[in-house]
C-alpha positions in Angstrom: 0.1 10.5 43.2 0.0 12.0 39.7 -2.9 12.9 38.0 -2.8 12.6 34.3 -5.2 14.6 31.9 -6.2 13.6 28.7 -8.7 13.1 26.2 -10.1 13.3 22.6 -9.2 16.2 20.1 -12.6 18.2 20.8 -12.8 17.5 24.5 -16.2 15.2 24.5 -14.5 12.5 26.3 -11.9 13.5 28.7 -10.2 11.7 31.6 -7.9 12.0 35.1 -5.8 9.1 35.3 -4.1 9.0 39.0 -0.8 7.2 39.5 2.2 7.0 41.2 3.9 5.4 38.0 6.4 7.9 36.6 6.1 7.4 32.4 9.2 6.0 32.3 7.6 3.4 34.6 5.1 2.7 32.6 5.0 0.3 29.6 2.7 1.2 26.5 0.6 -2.1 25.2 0.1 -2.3 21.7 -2.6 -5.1 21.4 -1.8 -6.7 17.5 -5.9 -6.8 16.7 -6.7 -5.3 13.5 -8.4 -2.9 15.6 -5.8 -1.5 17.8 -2.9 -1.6 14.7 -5.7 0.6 13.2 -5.6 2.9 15.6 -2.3 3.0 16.8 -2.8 1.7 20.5 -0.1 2.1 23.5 -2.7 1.6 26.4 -1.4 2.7 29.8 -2.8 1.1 33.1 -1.8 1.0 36.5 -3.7 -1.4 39.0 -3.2 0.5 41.5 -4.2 4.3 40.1 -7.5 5.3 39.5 -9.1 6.3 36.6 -12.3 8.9 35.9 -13.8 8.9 32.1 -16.1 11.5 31.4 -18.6 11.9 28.7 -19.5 15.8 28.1 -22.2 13.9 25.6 -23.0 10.6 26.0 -24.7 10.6 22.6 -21.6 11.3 20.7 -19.6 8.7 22.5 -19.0 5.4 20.4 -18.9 2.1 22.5 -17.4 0.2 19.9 -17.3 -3.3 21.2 -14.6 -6.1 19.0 -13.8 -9.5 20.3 -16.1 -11.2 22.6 -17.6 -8.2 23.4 -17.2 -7.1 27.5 -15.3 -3.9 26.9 -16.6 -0.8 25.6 -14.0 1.0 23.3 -14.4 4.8 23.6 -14.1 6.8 20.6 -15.7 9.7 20.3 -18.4 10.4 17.3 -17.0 13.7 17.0 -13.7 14.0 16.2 -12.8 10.2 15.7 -10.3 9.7 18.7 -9.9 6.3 20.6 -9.2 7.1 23.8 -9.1 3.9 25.5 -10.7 0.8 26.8 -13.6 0.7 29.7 -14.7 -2.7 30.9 -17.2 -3.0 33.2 -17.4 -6.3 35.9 -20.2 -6.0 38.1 -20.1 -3.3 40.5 -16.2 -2.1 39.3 -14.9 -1.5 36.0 -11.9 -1.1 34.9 -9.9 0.8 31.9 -6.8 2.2 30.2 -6.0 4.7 28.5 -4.0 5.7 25.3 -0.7 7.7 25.7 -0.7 9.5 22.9 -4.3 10.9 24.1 -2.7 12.4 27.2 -2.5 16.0 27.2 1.6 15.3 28.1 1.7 13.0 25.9 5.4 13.9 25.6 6.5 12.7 28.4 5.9 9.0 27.7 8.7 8.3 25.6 9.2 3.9 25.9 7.8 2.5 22.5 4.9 0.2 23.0 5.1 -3.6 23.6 3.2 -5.6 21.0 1.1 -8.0 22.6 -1.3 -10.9 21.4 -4.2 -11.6 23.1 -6.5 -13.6 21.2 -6.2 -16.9 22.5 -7.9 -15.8 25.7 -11.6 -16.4 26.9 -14.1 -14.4 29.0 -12.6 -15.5 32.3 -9.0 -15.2 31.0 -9.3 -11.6 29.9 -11.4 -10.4 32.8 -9.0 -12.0 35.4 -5.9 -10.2 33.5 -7.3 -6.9 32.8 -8.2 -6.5 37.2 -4.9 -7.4 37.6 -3.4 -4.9 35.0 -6.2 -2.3 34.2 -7.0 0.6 36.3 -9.9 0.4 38.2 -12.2 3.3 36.8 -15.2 5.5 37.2 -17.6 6.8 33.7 -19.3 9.9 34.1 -21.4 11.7 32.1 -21.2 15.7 32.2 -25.0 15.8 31.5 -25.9 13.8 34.8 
């Protein structure tokens, strides 16, 4: 397993995503939502990784929720980096993250794969993103 570091520009939200995905394994989604080509998405996942967000301060952490409304968007308040999406489902969550927020960044060279996702419901999107997402922990640095 790899572990991957990353986060926003001043280091409120930073994460360790675990893999045994190479980057050349790994595909780069570009959802095609006004939101993500705003920001410039390629979202990383790998179902069977693992995936710790954490929050230095909660309080400058935008959950910035689009669509029908179960994922939390992280961006930080700070410094205006989208780092990824966290959705939680119960007891689990899941999440990916952006490739261009990883601190080798470099490495993960394949262009992102435009995707289209808005035809799904609730049950549709939750059933994919298990299967695709990485299952993930959020932690605040304050707890």
């Amino acid at each position: 397993m790899t572990v991957y570091e990353g986060g926003c520009h001043c280091g409120n939200l930073r994460f360790a995503f675990t893999t045994k995905r190479t980057p050349d394994q790994m595909e780069p989604r570009s959802c095609q939502c006004s939101f993500c080509i705003k920001h410039a998405t390629g979202a990383i996942s790998d179902p069977d990784g693992s995936l710790t967000i954490t929050m230095k301060d909660p309080d400058q952490v935008n959950k910035y929720h689009i669509g029908i409304g179960i994922s939390d968007f992280m961006i930080c308040r700070n410094c205006g980096v989208y780092i990824g999406a966290h959705m939680p489902d119960g007891d689990d969550a899941y999440a990916n993250v952006m490739a261009h927020v990883l601190d080798d960044h470099a490495s993960f060279t394949r262009p992102s794969v435009p995707v289209v996702r808005t035809e799904e419901n609730e049950t549709e999107k939750r059933t994919r993103r298990r299967a695709a997402w990485t299952p993930a922990v959020l932690l605040s640095a304050q707890e």
